[in-house]
C-alpha positions in Angstrom: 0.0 0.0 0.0 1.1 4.0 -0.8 1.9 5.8 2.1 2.7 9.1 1.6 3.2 12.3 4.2 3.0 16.0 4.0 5.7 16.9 6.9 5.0 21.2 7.5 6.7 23.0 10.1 4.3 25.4 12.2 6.5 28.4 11.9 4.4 30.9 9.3 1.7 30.8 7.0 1.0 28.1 5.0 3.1 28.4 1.8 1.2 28.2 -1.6 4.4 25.7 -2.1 3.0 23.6 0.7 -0.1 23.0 -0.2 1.5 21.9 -4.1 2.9 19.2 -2.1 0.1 17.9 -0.1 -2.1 17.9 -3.1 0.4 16.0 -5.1 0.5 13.1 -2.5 -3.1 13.5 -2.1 -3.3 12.7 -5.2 -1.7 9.5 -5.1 -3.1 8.3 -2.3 -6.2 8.8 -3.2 -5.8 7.5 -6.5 -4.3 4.3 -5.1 -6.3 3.9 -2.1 -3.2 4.4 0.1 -2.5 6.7 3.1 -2.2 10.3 3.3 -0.3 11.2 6.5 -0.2 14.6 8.2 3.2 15.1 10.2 3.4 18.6 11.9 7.1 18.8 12.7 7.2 20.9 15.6 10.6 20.6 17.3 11.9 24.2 17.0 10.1 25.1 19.8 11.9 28.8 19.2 9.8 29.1 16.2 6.6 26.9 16.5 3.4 28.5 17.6 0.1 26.6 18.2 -1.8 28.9 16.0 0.4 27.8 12.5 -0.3 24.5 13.5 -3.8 25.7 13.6 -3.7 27.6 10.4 -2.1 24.5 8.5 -5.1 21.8 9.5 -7.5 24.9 8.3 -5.7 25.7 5.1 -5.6 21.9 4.2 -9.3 21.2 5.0 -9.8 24.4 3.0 -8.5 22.5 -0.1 -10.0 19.3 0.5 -7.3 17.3 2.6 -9.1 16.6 6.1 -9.5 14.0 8.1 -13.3 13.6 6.7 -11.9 11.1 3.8 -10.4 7.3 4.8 -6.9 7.7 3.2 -6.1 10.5 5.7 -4.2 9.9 8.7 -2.9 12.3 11.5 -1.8 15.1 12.2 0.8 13.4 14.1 3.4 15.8 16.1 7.6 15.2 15.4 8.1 15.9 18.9 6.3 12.7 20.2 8.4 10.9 18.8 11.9 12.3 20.6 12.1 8.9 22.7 12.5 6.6 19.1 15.1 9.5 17.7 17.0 8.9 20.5 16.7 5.6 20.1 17.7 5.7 16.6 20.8 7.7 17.7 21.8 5.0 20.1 21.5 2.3 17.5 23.9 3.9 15.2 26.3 4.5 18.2 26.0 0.8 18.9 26.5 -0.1 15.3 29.5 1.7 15.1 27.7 3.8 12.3 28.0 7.3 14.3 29.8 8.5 16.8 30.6 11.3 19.6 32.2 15.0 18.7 33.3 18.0 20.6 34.7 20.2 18.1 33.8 23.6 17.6 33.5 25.7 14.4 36.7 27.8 15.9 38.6 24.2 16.0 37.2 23.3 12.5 38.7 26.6 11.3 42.0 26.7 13.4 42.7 22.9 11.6 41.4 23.1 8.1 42.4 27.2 8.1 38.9 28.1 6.8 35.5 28.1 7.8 33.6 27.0 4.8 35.0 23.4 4.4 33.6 20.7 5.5 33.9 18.6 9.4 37.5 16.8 8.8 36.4 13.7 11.0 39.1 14.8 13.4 36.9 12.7 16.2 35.9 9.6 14.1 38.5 7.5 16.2 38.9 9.5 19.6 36.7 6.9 21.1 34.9 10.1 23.0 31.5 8.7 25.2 30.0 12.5 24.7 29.2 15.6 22.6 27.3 16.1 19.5 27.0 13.0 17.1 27.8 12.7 13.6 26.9 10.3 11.1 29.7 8.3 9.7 29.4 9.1 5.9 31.4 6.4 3.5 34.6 7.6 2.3 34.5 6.4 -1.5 32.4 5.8 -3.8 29.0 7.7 -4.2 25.8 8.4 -3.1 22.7 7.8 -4.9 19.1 8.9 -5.2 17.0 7.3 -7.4 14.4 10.3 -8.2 11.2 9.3 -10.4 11.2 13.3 -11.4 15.5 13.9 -11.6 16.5 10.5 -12.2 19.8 9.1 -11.1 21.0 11.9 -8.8 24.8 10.8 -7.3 26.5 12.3 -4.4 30.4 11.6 -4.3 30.9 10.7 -1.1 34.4 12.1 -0.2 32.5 15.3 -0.6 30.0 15.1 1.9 31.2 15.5 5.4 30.1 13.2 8.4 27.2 15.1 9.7 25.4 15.8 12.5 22.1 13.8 13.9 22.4 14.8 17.7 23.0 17.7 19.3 25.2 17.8 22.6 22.2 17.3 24.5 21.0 14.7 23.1 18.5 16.1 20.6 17.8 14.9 17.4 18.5 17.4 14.2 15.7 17.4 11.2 17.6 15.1 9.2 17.7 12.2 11.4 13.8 13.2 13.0 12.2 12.8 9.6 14.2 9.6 8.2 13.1 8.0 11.7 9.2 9.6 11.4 9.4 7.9 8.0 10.4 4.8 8.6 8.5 4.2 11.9 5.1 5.6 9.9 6.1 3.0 7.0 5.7 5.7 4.6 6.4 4.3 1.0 6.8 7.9 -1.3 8.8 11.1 -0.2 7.6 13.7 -2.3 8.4 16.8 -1.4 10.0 20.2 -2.8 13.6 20.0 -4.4 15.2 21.8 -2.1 15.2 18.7 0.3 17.1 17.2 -2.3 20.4 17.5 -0.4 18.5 16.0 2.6 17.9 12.7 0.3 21.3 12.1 0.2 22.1 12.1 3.9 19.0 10.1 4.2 19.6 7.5 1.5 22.9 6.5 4.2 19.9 6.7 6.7 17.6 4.6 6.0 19.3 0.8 5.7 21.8 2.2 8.5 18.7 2.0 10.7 17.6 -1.3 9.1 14.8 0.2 6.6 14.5 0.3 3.1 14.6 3.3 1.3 11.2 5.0 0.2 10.8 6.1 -3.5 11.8 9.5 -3.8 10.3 12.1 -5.5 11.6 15.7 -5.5 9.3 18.7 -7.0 10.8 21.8 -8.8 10.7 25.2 -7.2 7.7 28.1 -7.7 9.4 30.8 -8.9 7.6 34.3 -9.3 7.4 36.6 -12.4 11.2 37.3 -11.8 12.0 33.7 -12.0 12.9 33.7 -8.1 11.7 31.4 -5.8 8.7 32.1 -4.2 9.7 34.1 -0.7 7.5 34.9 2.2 9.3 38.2 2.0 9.1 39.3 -0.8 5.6 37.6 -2.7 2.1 36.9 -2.0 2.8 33.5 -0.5 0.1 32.4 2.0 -2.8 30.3 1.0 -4.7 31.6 3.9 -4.3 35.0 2.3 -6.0 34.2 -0.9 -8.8 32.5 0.7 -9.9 35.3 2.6 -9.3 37.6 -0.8 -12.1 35.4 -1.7 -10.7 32.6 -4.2 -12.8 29.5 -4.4 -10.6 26.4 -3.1 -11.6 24.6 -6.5 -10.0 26.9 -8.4 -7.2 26.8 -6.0 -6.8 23.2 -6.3 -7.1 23.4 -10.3 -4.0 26.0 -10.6 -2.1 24.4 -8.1 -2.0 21.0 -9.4 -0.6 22.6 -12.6 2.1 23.9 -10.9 5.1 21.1 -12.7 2.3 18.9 -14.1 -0.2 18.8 -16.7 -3.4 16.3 -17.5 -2.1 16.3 -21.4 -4.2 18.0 -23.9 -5.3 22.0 -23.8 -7.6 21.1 -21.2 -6.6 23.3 -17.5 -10.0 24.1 -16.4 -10.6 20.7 -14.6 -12.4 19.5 -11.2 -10.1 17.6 -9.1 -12.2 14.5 -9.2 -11.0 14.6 -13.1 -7.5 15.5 -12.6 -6.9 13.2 -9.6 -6.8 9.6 -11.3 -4.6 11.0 -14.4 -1.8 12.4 -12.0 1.3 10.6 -12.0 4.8 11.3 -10.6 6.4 10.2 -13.9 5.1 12.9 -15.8 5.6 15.6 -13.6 8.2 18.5 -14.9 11.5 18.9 -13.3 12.1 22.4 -14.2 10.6 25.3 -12.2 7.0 26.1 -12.1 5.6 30.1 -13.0 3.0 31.1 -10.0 1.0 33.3 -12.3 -1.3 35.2 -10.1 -2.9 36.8 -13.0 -3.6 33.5 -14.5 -5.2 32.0 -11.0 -7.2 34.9 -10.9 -8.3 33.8 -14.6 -9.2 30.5 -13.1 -10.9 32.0 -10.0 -13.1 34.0 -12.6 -14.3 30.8 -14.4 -15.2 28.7 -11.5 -16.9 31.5 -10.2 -19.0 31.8 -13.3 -20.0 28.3 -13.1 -21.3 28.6 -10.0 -25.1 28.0 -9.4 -26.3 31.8 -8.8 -28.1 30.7 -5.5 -23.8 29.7 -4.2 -22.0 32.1 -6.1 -24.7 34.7 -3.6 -24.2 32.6 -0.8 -20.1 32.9 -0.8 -20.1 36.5 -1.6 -22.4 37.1 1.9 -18.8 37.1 4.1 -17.9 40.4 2.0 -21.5 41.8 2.0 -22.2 44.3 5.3 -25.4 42.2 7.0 -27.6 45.2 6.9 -27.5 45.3 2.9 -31.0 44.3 1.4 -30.3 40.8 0.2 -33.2 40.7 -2.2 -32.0 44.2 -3.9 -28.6 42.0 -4.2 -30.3 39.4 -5.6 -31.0 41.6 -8.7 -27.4 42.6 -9.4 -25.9 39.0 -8.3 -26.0 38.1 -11.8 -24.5 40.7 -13.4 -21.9 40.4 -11.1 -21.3 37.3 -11.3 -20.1 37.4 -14.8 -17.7 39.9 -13.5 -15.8 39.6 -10.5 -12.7 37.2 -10.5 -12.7 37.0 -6.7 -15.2 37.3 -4.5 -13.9 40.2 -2.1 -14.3 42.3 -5.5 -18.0 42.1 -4.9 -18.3 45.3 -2.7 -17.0 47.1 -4.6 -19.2 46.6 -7.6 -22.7 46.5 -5.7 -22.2 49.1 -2.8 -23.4 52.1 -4.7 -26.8 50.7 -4.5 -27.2 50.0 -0.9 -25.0 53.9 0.4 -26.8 56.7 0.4 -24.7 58.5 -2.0 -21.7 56.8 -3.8 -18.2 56.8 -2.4 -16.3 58.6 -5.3 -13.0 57.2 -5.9 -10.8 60.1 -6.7 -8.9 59.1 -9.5 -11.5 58.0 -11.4 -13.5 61.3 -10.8 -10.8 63.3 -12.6 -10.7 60.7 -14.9 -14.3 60.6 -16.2 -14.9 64.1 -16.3 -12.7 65.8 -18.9 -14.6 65.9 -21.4 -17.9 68.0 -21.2 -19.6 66.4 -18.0 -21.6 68.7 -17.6 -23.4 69.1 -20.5 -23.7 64.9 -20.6 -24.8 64.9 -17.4 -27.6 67.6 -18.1 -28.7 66.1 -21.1 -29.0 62.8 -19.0 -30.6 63.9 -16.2 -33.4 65.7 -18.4 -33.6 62.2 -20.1 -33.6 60.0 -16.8 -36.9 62.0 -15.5 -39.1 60.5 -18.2 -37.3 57.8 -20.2 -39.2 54.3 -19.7 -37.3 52.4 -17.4 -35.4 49.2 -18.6 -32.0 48.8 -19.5 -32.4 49.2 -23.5 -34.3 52.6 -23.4 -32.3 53.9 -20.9 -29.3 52.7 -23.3 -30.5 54.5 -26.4 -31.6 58.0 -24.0 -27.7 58.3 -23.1 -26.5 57.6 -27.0 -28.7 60.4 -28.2 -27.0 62.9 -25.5 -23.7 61.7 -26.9 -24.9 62.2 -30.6 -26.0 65.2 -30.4 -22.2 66.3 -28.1 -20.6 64.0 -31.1 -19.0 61.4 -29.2 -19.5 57.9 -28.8 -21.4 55.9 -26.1 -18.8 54.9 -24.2 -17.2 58.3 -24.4 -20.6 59.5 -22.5 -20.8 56.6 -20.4 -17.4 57.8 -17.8 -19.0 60.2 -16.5 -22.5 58.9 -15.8 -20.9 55.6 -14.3 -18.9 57.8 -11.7 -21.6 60.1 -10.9 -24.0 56.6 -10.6 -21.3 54.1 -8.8 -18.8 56.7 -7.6 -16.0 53.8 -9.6 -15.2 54.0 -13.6 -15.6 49.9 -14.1 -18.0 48.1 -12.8 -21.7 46.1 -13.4 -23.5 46.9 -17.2 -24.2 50.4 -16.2 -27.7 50.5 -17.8 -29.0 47.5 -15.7 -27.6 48.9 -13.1 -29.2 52.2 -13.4 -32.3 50.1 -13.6 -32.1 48.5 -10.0 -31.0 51.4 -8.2 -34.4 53.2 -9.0 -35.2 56.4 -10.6 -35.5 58.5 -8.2 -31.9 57.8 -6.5 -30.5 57.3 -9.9 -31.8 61.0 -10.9 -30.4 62.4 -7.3 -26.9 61.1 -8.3 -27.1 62.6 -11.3 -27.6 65.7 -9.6 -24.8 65.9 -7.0 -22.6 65.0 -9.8 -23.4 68.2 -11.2 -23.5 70.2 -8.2 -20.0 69.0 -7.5 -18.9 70.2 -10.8 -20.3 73.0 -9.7 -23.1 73.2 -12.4 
């Protein structure tokens, strides 16, 4: 049987490069009827905080990976498991596979004469009973990891330095905590992000030093942004968290984010998960790095909100609606928006003006709209708004006749009436929207428009 994990560390948000991961052994678990297992690794107690480990069990239900389906398993915490590390540790003392070390960096410098090179194994035979302890690394020959993405990956081994599993108290370092979480979970696959590669190495010594045999390895490429940099916390738009509360839908999330270093084949992208879950595969995925394209998610995020049922799509936008609104005069616009908005925290924005009693005038787009005789549109309008019949089409053709007769355009004479009606220059099908917010408030915004221009 598969058993895969998804190992986080509950130091930050949940990384958009995290939750790649989990869906990609998600995938194959569920595709194989194997195990998913949740491991929070939460030994740097300096760093952990019980509310990541919160936020990562909320971000992963978010996307579908809970403990609601039978492949998943956990969450499981690393540090339960100190009394096996330690263990572990003592086996490979016993086994003549590790040993002690009291070296500092200063003696590591003052015998090699520099501080980048690697531990010289100065206490491989001093026969020392304390200290930190180091893995005894082979001295020839090479290293391999067998990766289904990389291929045959090889590590000489006179470069890699005897390193450390144990600090001087006894503690286990990451590298030894996770081989031994693996092996004592019986987890089959290690997919994970490449820069764990390294990791591999010292793990592939690991694993049959501690009697186990090795898992199949699978290393992902790096999200890189726009600049082709790796995706920082820092410096990008990283945490899934954040763009579920910007209002993305967690299909569309899934969608994008298995297409991050893999494809279903074909021209096809726009695909539910139950689709794109039994045609994933580890073989085909891409070892070069993957574009996050925020513009393109958002693309997604605009489709799968389209094919919402109206009845949901109004239902999710009610978290970025103020409670007091009138949910029936919402009703009204929630198509039109609908066909607009590519996230749902945009939906404020585009329905407010009918529920304020006067619009909230963005500056910019005040200046904008009226350069070009606004008053004299918005007179003509105003004159035509106090008797035109009132649906969308004749309120259409009563603000292309003002135009005509100013000779310009409809869209040209449409800026200005769309600020003075919304208070924005984009936004719903003006003319429907004129419709729903009534004549006599449409008429009265009309008005202050031109009393602020000073008409």
């Amino acid at each position: 049987m598969i058993r895969v994990r998804f190992a986080p560390s509950p130091t930050g948000m949940f990384h958009v490069g995290g939750a790649r991961t989990a869906l990609f052994n998600w995938a194959l678990a569920e595709q194989s009827g194997g195990v998913f297992v949740l491991r929070i690794e939460d030994t740097d107690a300096s760093r952990n905080q019980p509310e990541w480990t919160e936020g990562i069990i909320s971000a992963l239900a978010w996307i579908g990976i809970n403990g609601t389906n039978p492949v998943f398993e956990g969450p499981y915490f690393q540090s339960t498991f100190e009394p096996q590390h330690r263990e572990a540790v003592a086996k490979l003392l016993a086994d003549g596979r590790a040993y002690f070390c009291d070296c500092t960096r200063e003696d590591l410098v003052a015998r090699t004469g520099s501080e980048h090179k690697g531990y010289d194994g100065h206490c491989r035979e001093r026969g020392l009973s304390a200290g930190a302890v180091r893995f005894r690394t082979p001295d020839e020959g090479v290293t391999v990891v067998d990766d289904i993405i990389r291929g045959r990956v090889e590590f000489p081994n006179d470069a890699q330095e005897d390193f450390v599993i144990a600090r001087t108290d006894g503690s286990p370092l990451y590298v030894l905590a996770n081989a031994v979480d693996d092996i004592t979970q019986n987890i089959t696959h290690v997919v994970r992000g490449e820069e764990h590669l390294g990791n591999a190495a010292k793990q592939v010594m690991l694993w049959p030093a501690l009697g186990a045999t090795t898992p199949v390895w699978a290393h992902l490429p790096v999200i890189v942004n726009e600049q082709r940099k790796k995706l920082s916390k820092r410096r990008d738009k990283v945490a899934l968290e954040s763009y579920r509360d910007e209002g993305y839908l967690a299909e569309a999330m899934v969608n994008y984010l298995m297409l991050l270093g893999w494809g279903p084949g074909g021209d096809r992208e726009i695909m539910p998960w139950a689709e794109m879950m039994p045609l994933f595969s580890l073989e085909n995925v891409n070892s070069a790095s993957a574009f996050f394209d925020e513009k393109k998610l958002r693309a997604f995020n605009g489709e799968y909100i389209r094919a919402l049922p109206l009845e949901i799509f109004e239902e999710r936008c009610l978290p970025y609606l103020d409670p007091s609104w009138d949910a029936e005069l919402f009703s009204k616009v929630a198509p039109l928006a609908q066909t607009r908005i590519p996230v749902l925290s945009e939906i404020r924005q585009n329905v407010d003006f009918l529920f304020l009693d006067e619009p909230v005038f963005d500056e910019a787009s005040w200046d904008k709209a009226m350069k070009k005789n606004p008053v004299e549109i918005l007179t003509g309008y105003l004159s035509a708004l106090e008797v035109v019949n009132w649906d969308p089409e004749s309120l259409k053709d009563a603000l292309l006749k003002v135009g005509e007769e100013l000779g310009m355009g409809l869209s040209k004479a449409q800026a200005p009436v769309r600020v003075a009606i919304t208070g924005r220059t984009v936004g719903l099908p003006l003319f429907e929207s004129i419709e729903v917010l009534g004549r006599a408030k449409s008429v009265e915004r009309v008005r202050a428009a031109l009393a602020k221009l000073g008409a």
